[in-house]
C-alpha positions, -999 to 999 in steps of 0.1 A, spaced: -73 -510 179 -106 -516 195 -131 -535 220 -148 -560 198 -165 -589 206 -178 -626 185 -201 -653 186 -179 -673 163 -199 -666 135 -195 -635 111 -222 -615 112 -215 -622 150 -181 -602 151 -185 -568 159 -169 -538 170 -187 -534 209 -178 -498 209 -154 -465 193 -141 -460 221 -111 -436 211 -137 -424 183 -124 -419 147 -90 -437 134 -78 -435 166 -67 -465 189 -82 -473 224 -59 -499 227 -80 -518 251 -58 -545 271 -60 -564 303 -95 -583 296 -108 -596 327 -140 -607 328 -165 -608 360 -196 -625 359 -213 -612 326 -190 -578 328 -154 -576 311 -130 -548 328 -98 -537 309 -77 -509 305 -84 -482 275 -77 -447 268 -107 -424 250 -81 -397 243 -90 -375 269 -86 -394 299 -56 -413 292 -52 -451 301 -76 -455 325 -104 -488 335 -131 -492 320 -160 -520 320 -184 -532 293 -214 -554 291 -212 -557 251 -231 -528 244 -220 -501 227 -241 -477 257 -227 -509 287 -188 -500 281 -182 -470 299 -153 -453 315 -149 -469 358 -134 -441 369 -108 -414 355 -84 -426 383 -55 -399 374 -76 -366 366 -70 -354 330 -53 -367 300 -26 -388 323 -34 -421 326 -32 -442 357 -20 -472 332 -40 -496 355 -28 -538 354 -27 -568 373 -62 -570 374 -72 -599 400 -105 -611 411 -116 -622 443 -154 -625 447 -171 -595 434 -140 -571 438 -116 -564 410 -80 -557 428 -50 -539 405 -24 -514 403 -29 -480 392 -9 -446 401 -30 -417 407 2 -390 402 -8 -387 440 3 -421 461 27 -438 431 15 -473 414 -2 -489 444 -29 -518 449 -63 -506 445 -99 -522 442 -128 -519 425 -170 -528 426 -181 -518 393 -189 -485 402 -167 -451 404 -175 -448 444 -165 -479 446 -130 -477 430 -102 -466 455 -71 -468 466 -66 -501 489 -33 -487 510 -5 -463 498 21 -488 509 53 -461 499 37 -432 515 37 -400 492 45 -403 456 67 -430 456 58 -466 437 55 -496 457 52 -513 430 28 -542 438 37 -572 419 27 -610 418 -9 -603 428 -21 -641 440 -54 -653 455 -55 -681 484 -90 -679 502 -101 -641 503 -67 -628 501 -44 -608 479 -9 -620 484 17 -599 466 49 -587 468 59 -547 475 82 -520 488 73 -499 512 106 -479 514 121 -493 547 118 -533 545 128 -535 507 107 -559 483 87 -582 507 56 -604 511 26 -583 514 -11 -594 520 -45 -575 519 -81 -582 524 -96 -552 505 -91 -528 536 -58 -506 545 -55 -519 583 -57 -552 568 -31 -545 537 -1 -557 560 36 -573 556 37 -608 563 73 -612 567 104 -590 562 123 -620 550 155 -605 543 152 -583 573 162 -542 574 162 -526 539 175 -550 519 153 -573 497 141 -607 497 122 -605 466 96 -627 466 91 -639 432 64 -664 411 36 -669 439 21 -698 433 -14 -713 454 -19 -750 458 -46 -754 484 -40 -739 517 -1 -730 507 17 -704 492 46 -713 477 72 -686 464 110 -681 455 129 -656 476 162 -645 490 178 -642 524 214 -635 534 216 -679 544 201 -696 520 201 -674 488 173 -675 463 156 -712 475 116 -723 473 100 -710 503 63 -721 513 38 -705 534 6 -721 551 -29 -700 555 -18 -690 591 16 -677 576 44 -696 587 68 -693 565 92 -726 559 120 -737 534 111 -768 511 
């Protein structure tokens, strides 16, 4: 299994690149293109499962970054755009699976906020875009599974809410953008599990 790309013709289908050379599989999943550039996840053997980019050219689809050092894998996925940026989760086998971001370039590809500080997963989920922001939910160890926002930056990768307040989870589920509004299913301790909406300047309400 490899990256190959067509122009709906046959002599227009062809493999872009060996990536996991020989009879060996790359297994390249995750296809998210940006602008003429398609990012997706791939393992070259060596590196494990890891992001990589390509331009469709055999010498444009190159490894990102070898986010976990070695032969590991940092199994990168829920890749999301917003502008330029490429946000998705990756574990480094330093911070756990956390939110991360990427430009294109390896520099450029870091670690957004390790949410569950040390090795533990947060285990971003949901990832949803209203305006210039990642809405998601997470776990940061005290609060249980909450509504989390970022804007690329770790001051600004924040809890909105603890909805289901203490340690216990709300769990916000199936984030869904119409306009200005979030809307999302959750749980508190009053209501149960009900439809919950949230405007741009996050007030949360029941519907």
């Amino acid at each position: 299994y490899e990256l190959w790309k067509s122009d709906g013709t046959t002599a227009g289908t062809v493999l872009v690149k060996d990536i996991n050379s020989g009879d060996f599989d790359s297994y390249p999943n995750q296809l998210t293109a940006m602008g003429s550039t398609i990012y997706f996840q791939a393992s070259d053997g060596s590196s494990g499962f890891e992001l990589w980019k390509s331009d469709g050219t055999t010498a444009g689809t190159v490894l990102v970054k070898d986010i976990n050092s070695g032969s590991g894998g940092s199994y990168p996925y829920s890749f999301t755009l917003i502008g330029s940026t490429l946000y998705f989760v990756a574990n480094d086998d330093i911070s756990g699976y956390e939110v991360w971001k990427s430009d294109g370039t390896t520099a450029g590809t870091m670690l957004v906020k390790d949410i569950r500080s040390g090795a533990s997963d947060s285990d971003p989920a949901y990832f949803t875009v209203m305006g210039s922001t990642l809405y998601f939910q997470a776990n940061d160890g005290t609060n249980g599974i909450e509504l989390w926002k970022s804007d690329g930056t770790a001051a600004g990768t924040v809890m909105v809410k603890d909805i289901r307040s203490g340690a216990s989870s709300s769990d916000p589920e199936d984030l869904t953008v119409i306009g200005s509004t979030l809307y999302f299913n959750s749980y508190d301790t009053v209501s149960g599990r009900e439809l919950r909406m949230m405007n741009i300047e996050h007030t949360i309400t029941y519907n």
